[in-house]
C-alpha positions in Angstrom: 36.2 -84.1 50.3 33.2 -82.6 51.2 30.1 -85.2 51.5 26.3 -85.1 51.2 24.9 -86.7 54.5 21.4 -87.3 54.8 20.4 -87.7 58.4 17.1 -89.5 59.4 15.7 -88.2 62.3 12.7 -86.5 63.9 11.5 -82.8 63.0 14.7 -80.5 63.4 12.8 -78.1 64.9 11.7 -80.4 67.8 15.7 -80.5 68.7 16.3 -79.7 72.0 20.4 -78.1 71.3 21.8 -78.3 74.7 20.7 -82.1 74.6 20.3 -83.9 71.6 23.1 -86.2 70.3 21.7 -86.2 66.6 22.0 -81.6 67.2 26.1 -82.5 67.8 26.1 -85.1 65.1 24.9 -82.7 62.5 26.6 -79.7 63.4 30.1 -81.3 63.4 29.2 -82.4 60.1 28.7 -78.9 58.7 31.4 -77.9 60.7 33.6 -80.0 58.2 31.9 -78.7 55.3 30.0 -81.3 54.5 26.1 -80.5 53.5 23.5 -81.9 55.5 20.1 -82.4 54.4 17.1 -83.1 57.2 14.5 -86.3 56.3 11.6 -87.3 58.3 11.5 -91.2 57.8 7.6 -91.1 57.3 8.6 -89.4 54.1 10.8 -91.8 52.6 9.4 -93.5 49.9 10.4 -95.9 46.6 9.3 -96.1 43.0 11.3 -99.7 42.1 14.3 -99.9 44.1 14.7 -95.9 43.9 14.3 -94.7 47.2 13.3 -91.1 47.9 12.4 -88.2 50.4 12.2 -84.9 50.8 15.3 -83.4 51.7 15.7 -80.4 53.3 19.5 -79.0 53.4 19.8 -77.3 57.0 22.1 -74.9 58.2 22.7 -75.5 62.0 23.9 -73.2 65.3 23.5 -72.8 69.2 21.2 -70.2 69.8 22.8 -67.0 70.9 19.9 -65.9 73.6 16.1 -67.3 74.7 14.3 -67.3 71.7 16.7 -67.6 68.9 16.0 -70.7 66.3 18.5 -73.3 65.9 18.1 -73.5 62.3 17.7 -72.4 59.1 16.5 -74.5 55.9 17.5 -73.6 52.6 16.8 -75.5 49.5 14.5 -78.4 49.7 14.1 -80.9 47.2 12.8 -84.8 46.5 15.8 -86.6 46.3 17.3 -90.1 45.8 19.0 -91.1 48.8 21.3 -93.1 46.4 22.3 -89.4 45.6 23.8 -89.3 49.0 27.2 -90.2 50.7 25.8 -91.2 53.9 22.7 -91.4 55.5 22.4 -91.4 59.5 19.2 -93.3 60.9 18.6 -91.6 64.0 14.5 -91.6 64.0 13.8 -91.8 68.0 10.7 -94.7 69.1 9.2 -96.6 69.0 9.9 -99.2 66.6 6.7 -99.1 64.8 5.7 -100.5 61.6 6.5 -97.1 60.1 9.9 -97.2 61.2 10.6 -100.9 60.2 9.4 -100.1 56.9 11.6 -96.9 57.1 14.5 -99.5 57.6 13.5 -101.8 54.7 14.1 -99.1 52.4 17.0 -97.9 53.8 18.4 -101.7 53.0 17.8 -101.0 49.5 20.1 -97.6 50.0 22.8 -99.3 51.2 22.5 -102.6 48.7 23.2 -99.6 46.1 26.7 -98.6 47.8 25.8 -96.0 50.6 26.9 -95.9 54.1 24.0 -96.2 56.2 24.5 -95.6 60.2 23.3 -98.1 61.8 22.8 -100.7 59.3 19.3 -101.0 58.5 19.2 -104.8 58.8 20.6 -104.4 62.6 18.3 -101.9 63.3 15.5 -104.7 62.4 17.0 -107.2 64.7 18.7 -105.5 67.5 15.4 -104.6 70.2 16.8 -102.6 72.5 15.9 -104.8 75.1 16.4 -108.2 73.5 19.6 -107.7 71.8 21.6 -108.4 75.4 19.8 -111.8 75.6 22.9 -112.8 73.3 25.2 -111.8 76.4 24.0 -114.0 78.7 27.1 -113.8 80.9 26.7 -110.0 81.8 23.2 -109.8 81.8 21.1 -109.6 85.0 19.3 -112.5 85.7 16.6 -112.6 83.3 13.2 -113.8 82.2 11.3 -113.0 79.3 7.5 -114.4 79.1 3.9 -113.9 79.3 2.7 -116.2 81.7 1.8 -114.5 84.9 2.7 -118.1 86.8 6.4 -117.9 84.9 6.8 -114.0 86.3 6.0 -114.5 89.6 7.7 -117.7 89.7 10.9 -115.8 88.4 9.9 -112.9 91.3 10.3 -115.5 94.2 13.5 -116.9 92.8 14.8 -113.1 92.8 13.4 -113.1 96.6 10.3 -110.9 96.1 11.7 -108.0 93.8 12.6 -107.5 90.0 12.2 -104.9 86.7 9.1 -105.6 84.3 9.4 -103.9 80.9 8.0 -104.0 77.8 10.8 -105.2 75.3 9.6 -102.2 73.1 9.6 -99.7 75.0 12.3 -96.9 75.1 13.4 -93.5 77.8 12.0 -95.5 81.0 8.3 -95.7 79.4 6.6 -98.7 81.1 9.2 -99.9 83.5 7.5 -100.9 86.8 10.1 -101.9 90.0 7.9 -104.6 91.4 8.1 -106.6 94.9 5.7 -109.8 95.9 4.2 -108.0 98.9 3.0 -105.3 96.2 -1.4 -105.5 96.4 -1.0 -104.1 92.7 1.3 -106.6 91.4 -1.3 -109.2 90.1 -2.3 -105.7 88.1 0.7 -104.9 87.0 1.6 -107.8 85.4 -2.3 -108.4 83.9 -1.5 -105.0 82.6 1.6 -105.1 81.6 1.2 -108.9 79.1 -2.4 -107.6 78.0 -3.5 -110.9 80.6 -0.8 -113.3 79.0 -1.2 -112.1 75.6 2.1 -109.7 75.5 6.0 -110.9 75.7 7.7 -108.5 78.8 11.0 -108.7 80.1 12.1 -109.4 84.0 14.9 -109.0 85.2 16.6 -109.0 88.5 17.0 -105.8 90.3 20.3 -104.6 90.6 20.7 -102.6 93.9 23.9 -100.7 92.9 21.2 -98.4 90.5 20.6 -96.1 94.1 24.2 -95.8 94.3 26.3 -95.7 91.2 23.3 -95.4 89.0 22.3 -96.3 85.4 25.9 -95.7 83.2 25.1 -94.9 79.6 28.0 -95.6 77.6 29.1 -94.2 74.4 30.8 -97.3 72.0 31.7 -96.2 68.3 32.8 -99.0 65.9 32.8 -101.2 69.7 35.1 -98.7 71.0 33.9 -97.2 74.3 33.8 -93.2 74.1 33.2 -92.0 77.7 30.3 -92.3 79.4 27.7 -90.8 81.8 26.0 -92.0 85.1 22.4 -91.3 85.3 21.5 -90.9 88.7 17.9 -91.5 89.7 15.8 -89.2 92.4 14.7 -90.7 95.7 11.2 -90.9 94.8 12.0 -92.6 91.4 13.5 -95.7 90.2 14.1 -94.8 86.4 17.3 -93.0 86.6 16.7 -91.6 82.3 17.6 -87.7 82.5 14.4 -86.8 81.1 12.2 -88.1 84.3 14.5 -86.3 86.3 18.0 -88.6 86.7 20.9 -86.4 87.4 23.9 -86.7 85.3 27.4 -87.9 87.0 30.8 -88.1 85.6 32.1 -91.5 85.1 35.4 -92.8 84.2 35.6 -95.6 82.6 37.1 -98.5 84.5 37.5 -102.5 84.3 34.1 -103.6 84.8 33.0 -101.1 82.1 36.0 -102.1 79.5 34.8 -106.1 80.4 31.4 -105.5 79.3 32.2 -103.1 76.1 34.9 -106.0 75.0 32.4 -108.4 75.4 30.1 -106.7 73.0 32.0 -105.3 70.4 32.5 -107.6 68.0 29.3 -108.2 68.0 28.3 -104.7 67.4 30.6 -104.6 64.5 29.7 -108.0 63.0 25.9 -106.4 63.3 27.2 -103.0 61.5 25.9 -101.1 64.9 28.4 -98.4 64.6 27.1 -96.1 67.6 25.6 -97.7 70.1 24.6 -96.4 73.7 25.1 -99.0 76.5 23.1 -99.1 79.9 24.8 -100.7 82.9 24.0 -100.6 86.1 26.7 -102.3 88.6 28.5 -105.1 87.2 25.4 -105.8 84.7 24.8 -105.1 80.6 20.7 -104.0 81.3 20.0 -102.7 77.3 21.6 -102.2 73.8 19.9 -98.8 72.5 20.7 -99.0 68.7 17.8 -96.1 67.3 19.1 -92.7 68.4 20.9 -93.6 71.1 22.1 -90.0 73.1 24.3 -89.2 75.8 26.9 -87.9 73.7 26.4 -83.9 74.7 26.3 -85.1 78.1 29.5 -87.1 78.5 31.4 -84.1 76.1 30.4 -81.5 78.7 31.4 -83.7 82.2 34.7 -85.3 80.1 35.9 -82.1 78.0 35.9 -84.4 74.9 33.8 -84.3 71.3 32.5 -87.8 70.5 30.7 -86.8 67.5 33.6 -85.9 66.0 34.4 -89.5 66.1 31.3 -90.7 64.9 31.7 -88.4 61.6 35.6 -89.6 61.5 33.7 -93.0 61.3 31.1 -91.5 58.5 34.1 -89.9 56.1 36.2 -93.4 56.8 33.2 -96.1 55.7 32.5 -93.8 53.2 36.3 -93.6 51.5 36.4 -97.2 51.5 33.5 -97.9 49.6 34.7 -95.7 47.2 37.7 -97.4 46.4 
């Protein structure tokens, strides 16, 4: 049966095609038949408990040659999203007011019998960075505060070196690799909690980063996918692809599986039904829950398609609710 599928995301036409998992997403939708329709969350908006947007439905390809668009729009309409079969949230940060709001109405969506990927209510709760607090046990050591005394406190237990980052920040933004010897670190940190005032996150550095690098995994419905290593450069300690990490094959082993079991029902509990994993060593470092990517990455090293999973997922939750 062919589905209407809403997908929630930034401007198409900012889509990079050779990178982007939400591009895959989309076109193995249409591939299917199904007719997708493009939203900008700052759109959404509700008159009661009617929830609305502009859609627009989109025809998608991979450009051909330099130059060619990956896109075409045809009709475009305001439309309830309770009109819809599905509706992917895949708006990239940050999680700013606009987007929490974005995820309140999505709640009423789903309250009124659509599948909505990842559930709004998860999305709320799940910070990227916070969410692995509740896996204590294959976490790096960790400390979240804003008292300079507490972080350098933490720093000398590590023995002089640890991560700071903001617990809202996302693709490597604001991560600082900092060691007590460091004439800057006083600066860092009054910069970094606004001089006490701002909640980061420290956490023990985990060595193995130079070697094996930062693994992203794929999990759909807590089911690990394949996954990628992100390699960082020497002059760089953020290993993200877009700062200039290079992408390794990985295949998945034990200390992978131990950390995905761990997690997954969880993730399901939480209605997290595609979630992107970061470990580096033996370690869970973050839970990306808002668009997380990777997928086009891991389908080219592995020879696989995850998205065709992830809409196997979409056409499944949707039969069942309307039994």
């Amino acid at each position: 049966m062919a589905l209407r599928i809403a997908v929630v995301a930034d401007p198409v036409a900012r889509f990079l095609p050779d990178k982007d998992t939400t591009f895959v997403l989309m076109l193995e939708a249409q591939r299917r038949g199904h007719a997708v329709f493009a939203i900008e969350h700052r759109e959404l908006f509700a008159r009661g408990q009617e929830v609305r947007a502009v859609a627009r439905r989109v025809e998608l390809r991979r450009p051909s040659k330099p130059g060619e668009s990956h896109f075409t729009f045809h009709e475009s309409t305001v439309a309830p999203l309770a009109s819809f079969d599905a509706v992917l949230m895949r708006s990239d940060p940050p999680v700013d007011d606009d987007y929490l709001y974005a995820t309140h109405l999505l709640s009423l969506v789903e309250a009124q019998g659509v599948f909505v990927l990842n559930r709004p209510a998860a999305l709320r709760d799940a910070n990227e960075k916070l969410y692995a607090l509740n896996f204590p046990d294959v976490i790096p050591r960790t400390l979240v505060a804003r008292d300079l005394t507490l972080l350098k406190e933490f720093l000398a237990e590590l023995g002089g070196e640890m991560i700071v980052k903001p617990p809202h920040g996302w693709g490597g933004l604001g991560i600082f690799h900092v060691h007590a010897q460091d004439r800057n670190l006083n600066a860092i940190l009054e910069m970094m909690t606004d001089n006490g005032h701002k909640l980061v996150m420290a956490q023990e550095y985990v060595k193995a980063v130079r070697d094996t690098g930062d693994e992203r995994v794929i999990l759909v419905n807590g089911e690990p996918m394949g996954a990628v290593a992100r390699i960082p450069r020497e002059d760089e300690h953020r290993s993200n692809l877009h700062v200039g990490g290079t992408a390794r094959k990985v295949t998945l082993g034990a200390r992978e599986r131990r950390i995905c079991d761990r997690v997954a029902s969880r993730l399901r509990a939480d209605g997290l039904w595609l979630v992107g994993l970061d470990i580096i060593g033996d370690f869970l470092t973050e839970v990306n829950v808002t668009s997380p990517t990777g997928i086009q990455e891991i389908d080219r090293l592995d020879g696989i398609t995850i998205e065709a999973r992830v809409i196997d997922l979409v056409e499944r939750k949707v039969a069942e609710l309307k039994r």
